[in-house]
PDB file of N, CA, C and O in Angstrom, chain B, residues numbered from 101:
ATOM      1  N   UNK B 101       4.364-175.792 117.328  1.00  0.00           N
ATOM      2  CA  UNK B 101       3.659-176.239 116.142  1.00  0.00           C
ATOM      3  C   UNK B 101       4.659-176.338 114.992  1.00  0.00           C
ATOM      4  O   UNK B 101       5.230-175.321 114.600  1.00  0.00           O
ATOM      5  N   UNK B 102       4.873-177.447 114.478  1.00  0.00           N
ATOM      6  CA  UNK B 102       5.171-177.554 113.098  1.00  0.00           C
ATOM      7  C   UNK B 102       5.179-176.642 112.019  1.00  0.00           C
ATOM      8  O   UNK B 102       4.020-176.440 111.655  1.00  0.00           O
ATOM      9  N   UNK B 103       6.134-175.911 111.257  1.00  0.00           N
ATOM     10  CA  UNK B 103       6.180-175.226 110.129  1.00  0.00           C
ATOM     11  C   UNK B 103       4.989-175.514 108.874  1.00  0.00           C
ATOM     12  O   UNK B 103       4.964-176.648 108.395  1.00  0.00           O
ATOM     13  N   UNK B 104       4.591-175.090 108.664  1.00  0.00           N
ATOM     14  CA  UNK B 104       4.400-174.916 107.039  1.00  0.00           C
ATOM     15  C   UNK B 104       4.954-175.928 105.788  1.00  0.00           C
ATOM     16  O   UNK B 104       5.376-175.067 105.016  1.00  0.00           O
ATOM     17  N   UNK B 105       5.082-176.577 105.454  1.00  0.00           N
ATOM     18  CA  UNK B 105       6.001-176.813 104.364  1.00  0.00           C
ATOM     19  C   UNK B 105       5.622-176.304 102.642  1.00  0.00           C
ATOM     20  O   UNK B 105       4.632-175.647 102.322  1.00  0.00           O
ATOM     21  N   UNK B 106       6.284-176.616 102.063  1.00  0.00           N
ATOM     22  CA  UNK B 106       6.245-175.900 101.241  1.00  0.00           C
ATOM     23  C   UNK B 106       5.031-177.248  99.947  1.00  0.00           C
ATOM     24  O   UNK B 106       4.986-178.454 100.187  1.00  0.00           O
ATOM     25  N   UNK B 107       4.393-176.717  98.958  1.00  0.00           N
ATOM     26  CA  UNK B 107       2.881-177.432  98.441  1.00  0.00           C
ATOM     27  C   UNK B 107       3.470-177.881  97.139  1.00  0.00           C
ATOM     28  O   UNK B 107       4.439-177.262  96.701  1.00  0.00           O
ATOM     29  N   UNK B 108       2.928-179.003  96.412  1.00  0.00           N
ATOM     30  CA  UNK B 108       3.367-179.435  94.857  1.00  0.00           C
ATOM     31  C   UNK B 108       2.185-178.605  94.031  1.00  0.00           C
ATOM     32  O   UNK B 108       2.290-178.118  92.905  1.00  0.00           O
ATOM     33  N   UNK B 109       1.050-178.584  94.900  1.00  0.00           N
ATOM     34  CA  UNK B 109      -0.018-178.009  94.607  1.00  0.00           C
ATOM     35  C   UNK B 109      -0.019-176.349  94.372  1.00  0.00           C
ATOM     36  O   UNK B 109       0.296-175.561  95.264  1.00  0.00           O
ATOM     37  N   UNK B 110      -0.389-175.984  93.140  1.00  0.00           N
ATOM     38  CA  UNK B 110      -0.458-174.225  92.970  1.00  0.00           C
ATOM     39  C   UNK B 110      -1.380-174.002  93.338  1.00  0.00           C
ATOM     40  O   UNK B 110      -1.486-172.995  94.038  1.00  0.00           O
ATOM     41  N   UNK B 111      -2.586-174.856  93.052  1.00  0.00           N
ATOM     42  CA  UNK B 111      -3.916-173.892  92.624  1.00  0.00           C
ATOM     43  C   UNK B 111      -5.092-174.929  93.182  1.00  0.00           C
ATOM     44  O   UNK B 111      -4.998-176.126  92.909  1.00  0.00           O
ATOM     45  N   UNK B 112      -5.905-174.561  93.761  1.00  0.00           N
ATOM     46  CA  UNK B 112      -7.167-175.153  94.171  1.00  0.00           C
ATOM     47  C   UNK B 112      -8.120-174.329  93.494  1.00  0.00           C
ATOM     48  O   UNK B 112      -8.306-173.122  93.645  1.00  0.00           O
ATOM     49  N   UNK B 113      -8.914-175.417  92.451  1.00  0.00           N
ATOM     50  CA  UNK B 113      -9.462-174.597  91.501  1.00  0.00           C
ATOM     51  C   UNK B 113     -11.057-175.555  91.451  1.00  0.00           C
ATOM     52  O   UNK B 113     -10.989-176.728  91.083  1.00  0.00           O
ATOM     53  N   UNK B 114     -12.156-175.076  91.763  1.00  0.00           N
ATOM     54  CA  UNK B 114     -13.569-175.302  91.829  1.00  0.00           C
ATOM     55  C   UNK B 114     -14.680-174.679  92.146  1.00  0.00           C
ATOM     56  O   UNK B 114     -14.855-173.503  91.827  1.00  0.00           O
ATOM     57  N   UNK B 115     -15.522-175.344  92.777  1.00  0.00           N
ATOM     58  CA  UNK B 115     -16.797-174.584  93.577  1.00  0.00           C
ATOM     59  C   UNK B 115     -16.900-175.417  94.801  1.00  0.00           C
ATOM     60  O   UNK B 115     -16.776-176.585  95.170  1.00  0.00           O
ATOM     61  N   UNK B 116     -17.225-174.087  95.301  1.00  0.00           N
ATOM     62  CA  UNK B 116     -16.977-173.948  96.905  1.00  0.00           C
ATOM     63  C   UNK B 116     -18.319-175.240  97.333  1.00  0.00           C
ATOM     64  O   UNK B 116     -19.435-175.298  96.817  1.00  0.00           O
ATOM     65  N   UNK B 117     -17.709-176.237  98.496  1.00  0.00           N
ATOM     66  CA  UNK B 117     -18.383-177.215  99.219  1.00  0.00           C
ATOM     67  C   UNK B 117     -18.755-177.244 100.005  1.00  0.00           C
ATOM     68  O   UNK B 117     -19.556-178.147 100.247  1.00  0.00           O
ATOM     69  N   UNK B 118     -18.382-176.097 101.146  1.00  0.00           N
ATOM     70  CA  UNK B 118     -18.127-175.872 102.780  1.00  0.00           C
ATOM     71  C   UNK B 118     -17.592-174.395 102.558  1.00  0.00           C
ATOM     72  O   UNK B 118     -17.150-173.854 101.544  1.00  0.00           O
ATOM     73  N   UNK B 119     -17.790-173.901 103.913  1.00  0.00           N
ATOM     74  CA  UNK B 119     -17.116-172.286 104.217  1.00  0.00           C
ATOM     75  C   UNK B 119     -17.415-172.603 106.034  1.00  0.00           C
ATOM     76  O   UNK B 119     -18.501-172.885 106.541  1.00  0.00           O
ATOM     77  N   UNK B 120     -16.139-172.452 106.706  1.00  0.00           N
ATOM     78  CA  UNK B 120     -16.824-172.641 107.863  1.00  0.00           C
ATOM     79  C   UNK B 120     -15.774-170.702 108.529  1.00  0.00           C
ATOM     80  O   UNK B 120     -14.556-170.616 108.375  1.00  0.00           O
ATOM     81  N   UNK B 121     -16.344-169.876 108.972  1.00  0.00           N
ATOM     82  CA  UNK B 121     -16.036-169.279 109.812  1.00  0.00           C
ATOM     83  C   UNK B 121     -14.881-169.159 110.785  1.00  0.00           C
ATOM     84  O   UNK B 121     -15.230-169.794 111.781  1.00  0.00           O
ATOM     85  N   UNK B 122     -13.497-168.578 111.005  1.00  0.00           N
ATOM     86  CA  UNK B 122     -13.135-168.644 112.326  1.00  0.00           C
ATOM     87  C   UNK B 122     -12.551-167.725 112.452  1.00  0.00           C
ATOM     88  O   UNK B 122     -11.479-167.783 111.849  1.00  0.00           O
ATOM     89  N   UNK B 123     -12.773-166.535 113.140  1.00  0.00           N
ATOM     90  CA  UNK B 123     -12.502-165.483 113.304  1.00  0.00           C
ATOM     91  C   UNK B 123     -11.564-164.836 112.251  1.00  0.00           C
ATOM     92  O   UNK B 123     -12.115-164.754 111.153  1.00  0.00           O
ATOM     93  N   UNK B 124     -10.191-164.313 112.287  1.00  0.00           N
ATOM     94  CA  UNK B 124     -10.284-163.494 111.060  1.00  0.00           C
ATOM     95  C   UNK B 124      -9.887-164.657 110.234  1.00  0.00           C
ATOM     96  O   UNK B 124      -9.767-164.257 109.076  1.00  0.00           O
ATOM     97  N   UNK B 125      -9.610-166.031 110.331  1.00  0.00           N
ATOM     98  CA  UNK B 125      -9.371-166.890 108.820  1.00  0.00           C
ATOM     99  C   UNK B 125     -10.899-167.119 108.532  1.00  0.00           C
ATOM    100  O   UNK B 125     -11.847-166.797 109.248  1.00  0.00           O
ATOM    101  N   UNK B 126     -10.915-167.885 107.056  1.00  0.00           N
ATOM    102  CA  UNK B 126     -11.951-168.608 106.539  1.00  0.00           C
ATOM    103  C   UNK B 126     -11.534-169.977 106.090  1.00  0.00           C
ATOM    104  O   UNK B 126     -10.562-170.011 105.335  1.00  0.00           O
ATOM    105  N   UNK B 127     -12.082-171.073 106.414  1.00  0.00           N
ATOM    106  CA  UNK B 127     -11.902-172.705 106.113  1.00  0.00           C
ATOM    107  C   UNK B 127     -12.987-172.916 105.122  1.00  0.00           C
ATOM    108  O   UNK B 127     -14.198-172.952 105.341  1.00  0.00           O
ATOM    109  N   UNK B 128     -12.340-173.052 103.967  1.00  0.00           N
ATOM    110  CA  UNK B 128     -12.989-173.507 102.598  1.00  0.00           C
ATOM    111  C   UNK B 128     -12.839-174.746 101.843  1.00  0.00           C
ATOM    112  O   UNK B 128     -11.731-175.094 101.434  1.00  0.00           O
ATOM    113  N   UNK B 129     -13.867-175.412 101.640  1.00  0.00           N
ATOM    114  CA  UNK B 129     -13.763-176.950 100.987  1.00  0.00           C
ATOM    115  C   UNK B 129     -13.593-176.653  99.245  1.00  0.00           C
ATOM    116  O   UNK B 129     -14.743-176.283  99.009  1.00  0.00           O
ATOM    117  N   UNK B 130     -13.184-176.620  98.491  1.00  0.00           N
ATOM    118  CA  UNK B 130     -13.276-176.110  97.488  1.00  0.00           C
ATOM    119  C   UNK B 130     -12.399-177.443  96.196  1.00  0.00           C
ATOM    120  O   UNK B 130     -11.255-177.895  96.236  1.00  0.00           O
ATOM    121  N   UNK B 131     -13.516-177.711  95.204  1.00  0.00           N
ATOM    122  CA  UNK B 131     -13.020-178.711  94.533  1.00  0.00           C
ATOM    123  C   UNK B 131     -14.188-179.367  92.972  1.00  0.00           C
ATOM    124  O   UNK B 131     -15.410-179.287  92.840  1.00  0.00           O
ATOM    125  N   UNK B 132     -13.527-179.740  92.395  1.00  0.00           N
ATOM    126  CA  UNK B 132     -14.616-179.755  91.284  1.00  0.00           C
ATOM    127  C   UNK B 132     -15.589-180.975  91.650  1.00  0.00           C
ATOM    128  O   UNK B 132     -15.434-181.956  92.377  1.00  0.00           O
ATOM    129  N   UNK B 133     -16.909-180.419  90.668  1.00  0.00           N
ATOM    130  CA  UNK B 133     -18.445-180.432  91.113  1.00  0.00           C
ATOM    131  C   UNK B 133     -18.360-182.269  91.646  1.00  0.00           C
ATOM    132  O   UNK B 133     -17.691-182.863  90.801  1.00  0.00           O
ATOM    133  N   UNK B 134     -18.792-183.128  92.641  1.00  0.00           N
ATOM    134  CA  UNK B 134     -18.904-184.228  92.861  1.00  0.00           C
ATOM    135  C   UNK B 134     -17.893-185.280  92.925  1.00  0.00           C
ATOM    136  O   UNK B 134     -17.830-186.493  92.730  1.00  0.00           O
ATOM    137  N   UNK B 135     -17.108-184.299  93.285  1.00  0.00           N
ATOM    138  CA  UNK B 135     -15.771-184.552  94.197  1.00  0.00           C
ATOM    139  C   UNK B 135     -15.745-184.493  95.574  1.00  0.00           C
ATOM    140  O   UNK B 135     -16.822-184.202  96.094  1.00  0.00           O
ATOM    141  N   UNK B 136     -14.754-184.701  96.351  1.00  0.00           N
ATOM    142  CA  UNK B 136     -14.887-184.527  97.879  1.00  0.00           C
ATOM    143  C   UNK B 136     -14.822-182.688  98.109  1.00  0.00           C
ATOM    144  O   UNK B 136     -15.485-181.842  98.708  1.00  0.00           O
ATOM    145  N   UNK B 137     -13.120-182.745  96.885  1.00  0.00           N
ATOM    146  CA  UNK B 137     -12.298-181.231  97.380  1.00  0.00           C
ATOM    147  C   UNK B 137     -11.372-181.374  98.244  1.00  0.00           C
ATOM    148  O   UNK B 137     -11.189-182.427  98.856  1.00  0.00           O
ATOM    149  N   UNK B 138     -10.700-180.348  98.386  1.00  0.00           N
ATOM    150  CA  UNK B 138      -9.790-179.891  99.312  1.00  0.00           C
ATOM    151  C   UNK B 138     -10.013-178.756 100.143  1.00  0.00           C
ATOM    152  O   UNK B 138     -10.738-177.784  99.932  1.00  0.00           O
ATOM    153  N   UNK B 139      -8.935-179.146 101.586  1.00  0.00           N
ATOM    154  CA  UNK B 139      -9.810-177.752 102.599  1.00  0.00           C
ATOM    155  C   UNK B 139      -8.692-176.611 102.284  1.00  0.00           C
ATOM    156  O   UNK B 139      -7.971-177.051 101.389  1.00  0.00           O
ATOM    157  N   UNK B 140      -8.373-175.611 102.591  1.00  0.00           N
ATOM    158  CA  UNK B 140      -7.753-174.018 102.088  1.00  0.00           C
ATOM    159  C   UNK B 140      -8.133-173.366 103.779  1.00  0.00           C
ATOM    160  O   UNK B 140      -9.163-173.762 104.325  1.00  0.00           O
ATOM    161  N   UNK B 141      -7.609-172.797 104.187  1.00  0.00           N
ATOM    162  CA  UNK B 141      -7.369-171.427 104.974  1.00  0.00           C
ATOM    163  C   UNK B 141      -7.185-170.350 104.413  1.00  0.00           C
ATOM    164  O   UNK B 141      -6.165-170.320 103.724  1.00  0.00           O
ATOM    165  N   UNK B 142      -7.832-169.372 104.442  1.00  0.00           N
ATOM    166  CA  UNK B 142      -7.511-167.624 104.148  1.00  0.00           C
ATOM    167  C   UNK B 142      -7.561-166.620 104.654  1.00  0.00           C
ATOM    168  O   UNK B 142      -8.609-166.475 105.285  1.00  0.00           O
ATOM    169  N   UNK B 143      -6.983-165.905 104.685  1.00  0.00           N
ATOM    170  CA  UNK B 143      -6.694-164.839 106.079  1.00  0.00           C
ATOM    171  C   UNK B 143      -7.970-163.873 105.581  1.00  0.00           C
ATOM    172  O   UNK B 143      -8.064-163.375 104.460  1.00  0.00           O
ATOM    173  N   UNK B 144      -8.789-163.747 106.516  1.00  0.00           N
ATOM    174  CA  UNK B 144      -9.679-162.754 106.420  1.00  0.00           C
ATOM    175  C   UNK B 144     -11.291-162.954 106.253  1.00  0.00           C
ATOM    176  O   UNK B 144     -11.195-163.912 105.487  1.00  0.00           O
ATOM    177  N   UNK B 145     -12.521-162.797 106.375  1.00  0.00           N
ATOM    178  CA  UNK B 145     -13.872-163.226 106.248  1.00  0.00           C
ATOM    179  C   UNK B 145     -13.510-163.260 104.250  1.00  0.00           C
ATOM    180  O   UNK B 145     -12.861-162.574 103.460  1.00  0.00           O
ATOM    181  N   UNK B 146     -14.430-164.549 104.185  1.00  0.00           N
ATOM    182  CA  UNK B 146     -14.637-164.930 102.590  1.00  0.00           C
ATOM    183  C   UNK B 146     -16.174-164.812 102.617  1.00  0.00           C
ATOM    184  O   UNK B 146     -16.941-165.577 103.202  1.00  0.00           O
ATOM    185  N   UNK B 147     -16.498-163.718 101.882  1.00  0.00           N
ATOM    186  CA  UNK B 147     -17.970-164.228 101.568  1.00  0.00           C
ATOM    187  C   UNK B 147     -18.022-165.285  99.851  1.00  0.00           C
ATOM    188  O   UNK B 147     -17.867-164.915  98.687  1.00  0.00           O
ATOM    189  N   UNK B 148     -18.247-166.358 100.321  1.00  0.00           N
ATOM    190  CA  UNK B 148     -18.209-167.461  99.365  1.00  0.00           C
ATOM    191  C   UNK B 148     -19.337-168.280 100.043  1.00  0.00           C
ATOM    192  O   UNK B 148     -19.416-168.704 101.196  1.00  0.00           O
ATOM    193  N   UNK B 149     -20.479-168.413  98.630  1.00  0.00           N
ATOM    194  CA  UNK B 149     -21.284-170.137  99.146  1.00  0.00           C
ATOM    195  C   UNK B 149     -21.439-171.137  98.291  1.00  0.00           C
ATOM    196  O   UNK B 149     -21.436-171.238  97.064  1.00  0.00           O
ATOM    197  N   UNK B 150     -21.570-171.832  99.158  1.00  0.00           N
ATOM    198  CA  UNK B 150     -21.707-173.373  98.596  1.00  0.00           C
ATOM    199  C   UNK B 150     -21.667-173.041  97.026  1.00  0.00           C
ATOM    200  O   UNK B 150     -22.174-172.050  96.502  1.00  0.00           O
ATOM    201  N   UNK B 151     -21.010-173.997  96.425  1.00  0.00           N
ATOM    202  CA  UNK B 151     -21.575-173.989  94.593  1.00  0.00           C
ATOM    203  C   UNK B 151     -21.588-172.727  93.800  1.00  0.00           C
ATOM    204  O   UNK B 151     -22.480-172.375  93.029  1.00  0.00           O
ATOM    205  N   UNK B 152     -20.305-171.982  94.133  1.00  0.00           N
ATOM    206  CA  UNK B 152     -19.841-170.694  93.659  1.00  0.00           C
ATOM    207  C   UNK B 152     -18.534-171.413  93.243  1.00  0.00           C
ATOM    208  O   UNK B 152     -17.992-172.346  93.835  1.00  0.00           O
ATOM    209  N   UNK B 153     -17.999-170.579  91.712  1.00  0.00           N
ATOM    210  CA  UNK B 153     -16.727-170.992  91.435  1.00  0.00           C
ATOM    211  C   UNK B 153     -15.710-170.171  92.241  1.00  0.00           C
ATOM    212  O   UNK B 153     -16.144-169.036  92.438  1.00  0.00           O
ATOM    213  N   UNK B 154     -14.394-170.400  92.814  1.00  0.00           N
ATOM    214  CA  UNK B 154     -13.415-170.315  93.548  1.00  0.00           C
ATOM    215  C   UNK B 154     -12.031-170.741  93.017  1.00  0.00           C
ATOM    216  O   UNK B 154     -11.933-171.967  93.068  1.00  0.00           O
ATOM    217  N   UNK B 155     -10.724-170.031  92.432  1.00  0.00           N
ATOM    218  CA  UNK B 155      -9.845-170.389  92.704  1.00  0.00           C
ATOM    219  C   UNK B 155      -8.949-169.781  93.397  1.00  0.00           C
ATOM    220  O   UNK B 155      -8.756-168.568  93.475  1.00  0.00           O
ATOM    221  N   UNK B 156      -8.243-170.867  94.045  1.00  0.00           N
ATOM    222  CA  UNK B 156      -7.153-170.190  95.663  1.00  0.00           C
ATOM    223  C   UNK B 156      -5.547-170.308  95.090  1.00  0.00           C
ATOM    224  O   UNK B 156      -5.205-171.307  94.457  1.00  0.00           O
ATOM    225  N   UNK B 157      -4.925-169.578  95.274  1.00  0.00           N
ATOM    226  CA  UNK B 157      -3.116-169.676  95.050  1.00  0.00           C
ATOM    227  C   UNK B 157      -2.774-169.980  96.477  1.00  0.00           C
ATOM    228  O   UNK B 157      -2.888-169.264  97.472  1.00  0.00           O
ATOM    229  N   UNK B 158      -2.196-171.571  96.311  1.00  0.00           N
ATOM    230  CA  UNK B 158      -1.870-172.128  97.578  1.00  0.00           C
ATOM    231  C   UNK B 158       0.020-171.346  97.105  1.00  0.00           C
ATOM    232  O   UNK B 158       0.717-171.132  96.113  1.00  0.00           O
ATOM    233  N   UNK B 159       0.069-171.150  99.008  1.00  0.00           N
ATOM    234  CA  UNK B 159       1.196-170.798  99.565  1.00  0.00           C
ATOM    235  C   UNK B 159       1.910-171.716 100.260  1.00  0.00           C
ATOM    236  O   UNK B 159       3.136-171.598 100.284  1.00  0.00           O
ATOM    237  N   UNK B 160       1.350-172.655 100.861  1.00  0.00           N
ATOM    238  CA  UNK B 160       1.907-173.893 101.948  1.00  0.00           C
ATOM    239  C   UNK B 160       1.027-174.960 102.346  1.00  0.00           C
ATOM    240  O   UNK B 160       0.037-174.558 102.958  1.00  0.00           O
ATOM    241  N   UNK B 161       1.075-175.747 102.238  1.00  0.00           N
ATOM    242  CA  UNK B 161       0.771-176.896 103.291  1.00  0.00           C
ATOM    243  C   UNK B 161       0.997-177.787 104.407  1.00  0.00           C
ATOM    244  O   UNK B 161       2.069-178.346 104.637  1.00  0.00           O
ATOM    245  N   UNK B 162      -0.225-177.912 105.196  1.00  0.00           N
ATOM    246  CA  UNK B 162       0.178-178.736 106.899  1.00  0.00           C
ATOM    247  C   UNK B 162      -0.842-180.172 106.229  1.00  0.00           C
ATOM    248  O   UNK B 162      -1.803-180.139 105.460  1.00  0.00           O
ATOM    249  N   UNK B 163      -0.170-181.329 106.880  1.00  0.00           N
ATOM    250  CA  UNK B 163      -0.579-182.126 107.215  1.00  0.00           C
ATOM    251  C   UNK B 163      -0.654-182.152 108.416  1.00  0.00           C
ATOM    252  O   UNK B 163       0.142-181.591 109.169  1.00  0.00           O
ATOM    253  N   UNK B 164      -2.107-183.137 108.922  1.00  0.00           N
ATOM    254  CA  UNK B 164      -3.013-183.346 110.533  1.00  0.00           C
ATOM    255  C   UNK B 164      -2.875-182.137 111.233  1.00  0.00           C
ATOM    256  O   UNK B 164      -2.362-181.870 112.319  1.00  0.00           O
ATOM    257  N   UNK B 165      -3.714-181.139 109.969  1.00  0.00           N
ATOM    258  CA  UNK B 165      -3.421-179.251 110.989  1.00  0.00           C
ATOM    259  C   UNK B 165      -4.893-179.931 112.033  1.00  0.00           C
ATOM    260  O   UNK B 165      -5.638-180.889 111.826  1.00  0.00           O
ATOM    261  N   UNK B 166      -4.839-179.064 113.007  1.00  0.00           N
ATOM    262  CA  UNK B 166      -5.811-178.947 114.223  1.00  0.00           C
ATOM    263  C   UNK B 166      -6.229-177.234 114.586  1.00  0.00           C
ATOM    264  O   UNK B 166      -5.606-176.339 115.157  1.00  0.00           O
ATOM    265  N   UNK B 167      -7.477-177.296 114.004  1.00  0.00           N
ATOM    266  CA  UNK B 167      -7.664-175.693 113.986  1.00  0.00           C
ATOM    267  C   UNK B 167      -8.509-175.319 115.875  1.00  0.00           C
ATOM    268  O   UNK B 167      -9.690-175.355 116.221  1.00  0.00           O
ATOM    269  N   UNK B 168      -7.538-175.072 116.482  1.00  0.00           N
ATOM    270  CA  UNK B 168      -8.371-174.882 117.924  1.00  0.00           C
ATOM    271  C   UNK B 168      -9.772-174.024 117.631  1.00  0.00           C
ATOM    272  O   UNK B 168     -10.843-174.478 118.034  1.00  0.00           O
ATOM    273  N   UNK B 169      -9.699-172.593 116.813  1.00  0.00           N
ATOM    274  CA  UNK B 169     -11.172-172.335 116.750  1.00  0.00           C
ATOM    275  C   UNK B 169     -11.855-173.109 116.589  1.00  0.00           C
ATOM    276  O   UNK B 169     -12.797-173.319 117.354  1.00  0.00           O
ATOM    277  N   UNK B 170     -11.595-173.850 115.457  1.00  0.00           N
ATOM    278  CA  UNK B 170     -13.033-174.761 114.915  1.00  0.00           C
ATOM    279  C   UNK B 170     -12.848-175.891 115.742  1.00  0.00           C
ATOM    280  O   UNK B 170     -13.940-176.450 115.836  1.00  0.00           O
ATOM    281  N   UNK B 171     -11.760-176.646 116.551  1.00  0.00           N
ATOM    282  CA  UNK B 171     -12.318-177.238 116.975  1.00  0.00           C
ATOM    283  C   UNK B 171     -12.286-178.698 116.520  1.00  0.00           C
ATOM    284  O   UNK B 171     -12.947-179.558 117.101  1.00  0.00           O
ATOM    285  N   UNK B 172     -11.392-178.995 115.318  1.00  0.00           N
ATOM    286  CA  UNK B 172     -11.369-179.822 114.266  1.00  0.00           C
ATOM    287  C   UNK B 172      -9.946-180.122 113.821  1.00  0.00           C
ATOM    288  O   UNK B 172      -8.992-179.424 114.164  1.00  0.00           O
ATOM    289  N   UNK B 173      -9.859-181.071 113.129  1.00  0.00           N
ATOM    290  CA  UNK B 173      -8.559-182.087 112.159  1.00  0.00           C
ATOM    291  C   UNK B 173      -9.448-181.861 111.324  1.00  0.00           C
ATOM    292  O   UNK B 173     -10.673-181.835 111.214  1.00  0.00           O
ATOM    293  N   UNK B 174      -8.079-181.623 110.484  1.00  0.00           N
ATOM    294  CA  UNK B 174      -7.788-181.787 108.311  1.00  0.00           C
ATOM    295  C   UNK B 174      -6.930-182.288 108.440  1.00  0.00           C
ATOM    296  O   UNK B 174      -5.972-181.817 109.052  1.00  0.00           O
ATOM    297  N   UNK B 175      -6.955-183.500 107.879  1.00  0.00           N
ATOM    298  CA  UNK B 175      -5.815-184.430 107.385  1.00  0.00           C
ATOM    299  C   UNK B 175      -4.839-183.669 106.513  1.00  0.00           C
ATOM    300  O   UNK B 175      -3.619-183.835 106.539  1.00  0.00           O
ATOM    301  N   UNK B 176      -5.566-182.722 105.652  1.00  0.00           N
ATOM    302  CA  UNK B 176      -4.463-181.448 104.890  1.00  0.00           C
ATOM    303  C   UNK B 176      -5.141-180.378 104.640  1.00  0.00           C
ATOM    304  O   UNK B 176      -6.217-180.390 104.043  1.00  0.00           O
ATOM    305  N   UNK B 177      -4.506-179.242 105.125  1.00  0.00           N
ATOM    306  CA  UNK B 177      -4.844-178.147 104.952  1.00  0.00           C
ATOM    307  C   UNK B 177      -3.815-177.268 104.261  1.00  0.00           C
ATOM    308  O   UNK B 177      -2.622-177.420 104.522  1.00  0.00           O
ATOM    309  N   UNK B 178      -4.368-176.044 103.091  1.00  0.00           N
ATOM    310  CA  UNK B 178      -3.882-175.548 102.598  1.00  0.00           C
ATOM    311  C   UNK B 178      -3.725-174.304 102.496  1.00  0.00           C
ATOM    312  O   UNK B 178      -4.663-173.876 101.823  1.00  0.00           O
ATOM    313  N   UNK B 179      -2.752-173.137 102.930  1.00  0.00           N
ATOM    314  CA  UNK B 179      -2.654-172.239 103.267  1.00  0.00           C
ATOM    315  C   UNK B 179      -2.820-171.545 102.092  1.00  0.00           C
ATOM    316  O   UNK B 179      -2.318-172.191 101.172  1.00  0.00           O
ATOM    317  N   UNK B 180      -3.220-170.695 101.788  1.00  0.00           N
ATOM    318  CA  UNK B 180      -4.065-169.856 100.418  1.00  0.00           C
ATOM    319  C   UNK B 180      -4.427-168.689 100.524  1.00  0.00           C
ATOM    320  O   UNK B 180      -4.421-168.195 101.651  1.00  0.00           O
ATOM    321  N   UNK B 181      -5.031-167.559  98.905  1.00  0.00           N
ATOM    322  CA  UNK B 181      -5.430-166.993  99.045  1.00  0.00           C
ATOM    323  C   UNK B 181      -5.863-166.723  97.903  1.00  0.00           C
ATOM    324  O   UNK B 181      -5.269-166.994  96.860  1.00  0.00           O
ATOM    325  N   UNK B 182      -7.472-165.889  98.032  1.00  0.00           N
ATOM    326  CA  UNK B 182      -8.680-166.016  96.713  1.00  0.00           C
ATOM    327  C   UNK B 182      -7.977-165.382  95.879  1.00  0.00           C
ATOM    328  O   UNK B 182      -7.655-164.231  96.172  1.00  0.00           O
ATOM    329  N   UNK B 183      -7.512-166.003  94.517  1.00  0.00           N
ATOM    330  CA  UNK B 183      -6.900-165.103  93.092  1.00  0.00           C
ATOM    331  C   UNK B 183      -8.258-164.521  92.176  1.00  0.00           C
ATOM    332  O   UNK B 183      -8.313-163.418  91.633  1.00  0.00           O
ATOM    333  N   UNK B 184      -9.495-165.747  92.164  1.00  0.00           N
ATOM    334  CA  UNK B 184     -10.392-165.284  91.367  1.00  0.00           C
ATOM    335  C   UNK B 184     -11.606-166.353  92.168  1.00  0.00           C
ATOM    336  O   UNK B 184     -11.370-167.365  92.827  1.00  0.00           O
ATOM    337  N   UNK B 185     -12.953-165.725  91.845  1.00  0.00           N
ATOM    338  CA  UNK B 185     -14.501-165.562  91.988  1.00  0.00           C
ATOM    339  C   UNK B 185     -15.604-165.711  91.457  1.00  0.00           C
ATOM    340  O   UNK B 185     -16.020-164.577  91.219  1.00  0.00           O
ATOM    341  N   UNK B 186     -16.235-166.361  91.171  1.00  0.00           N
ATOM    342  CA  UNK B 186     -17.425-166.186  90.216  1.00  0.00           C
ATOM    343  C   UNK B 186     -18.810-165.480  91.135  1.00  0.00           C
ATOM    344  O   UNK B 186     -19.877-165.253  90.564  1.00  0.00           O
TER     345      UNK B 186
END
C-alpha cells in the first residue's frame, strides 16, 4: 500500500454528514452545512451524529484509499484526529 503523503489541508472544520463504523477507526463526512464535505479517518470509536459541529487536525492524506472493512473507495481520505466538539 502506498504511503500517506503529507496534506495542504490543516483542518476539516464543520458538521458531521456521515459516521460510518469500522472497527477501531471511525469514517467521518464532515463539512460545512450544504456542502458535500470531506471524508477523515480516526483512530478509535467517535461518538459523533449527523449535524453536530466537528473539527479534525488532519495529519495526512491518501488519494483512491480502499477501506477493506467498509468495503468502499474515497477518492480522498484524510487521516485525522477530533481537536474539538460541539
Amino acid at each position: 500500500m502506498p504511503a500517506v503523503s503529507a496534506s495542504d489541508v490543516e483542518t476539516l472544520d464543520g458538521v458531521v454528514h456521515e459516521v460510518q463504523s469500522a472497527g477501531h477507526y471511525t469514517y467521518v463526512r464532515v463539512g460545512p452545512e450544504g456542502a458535500e464535505g470531506s471524508w477523515a479517518v480516526v483512530l478509535g470509536r467517535l461518538d459523533a451524529t449527523p449535524g453536530s459541529a466537528m473539527t479534525l487536525r488532519v495529519h495526512g492524506h491518501k488519494a483512491d484509499f480502499h477501506s477493506r472493512r467498509l468495503d468502499r473507495d474515497f477518492d480522498d481520505l484524510y487521516f485525522a484526529r477530533v481537536i474539538d466538539r460541539a
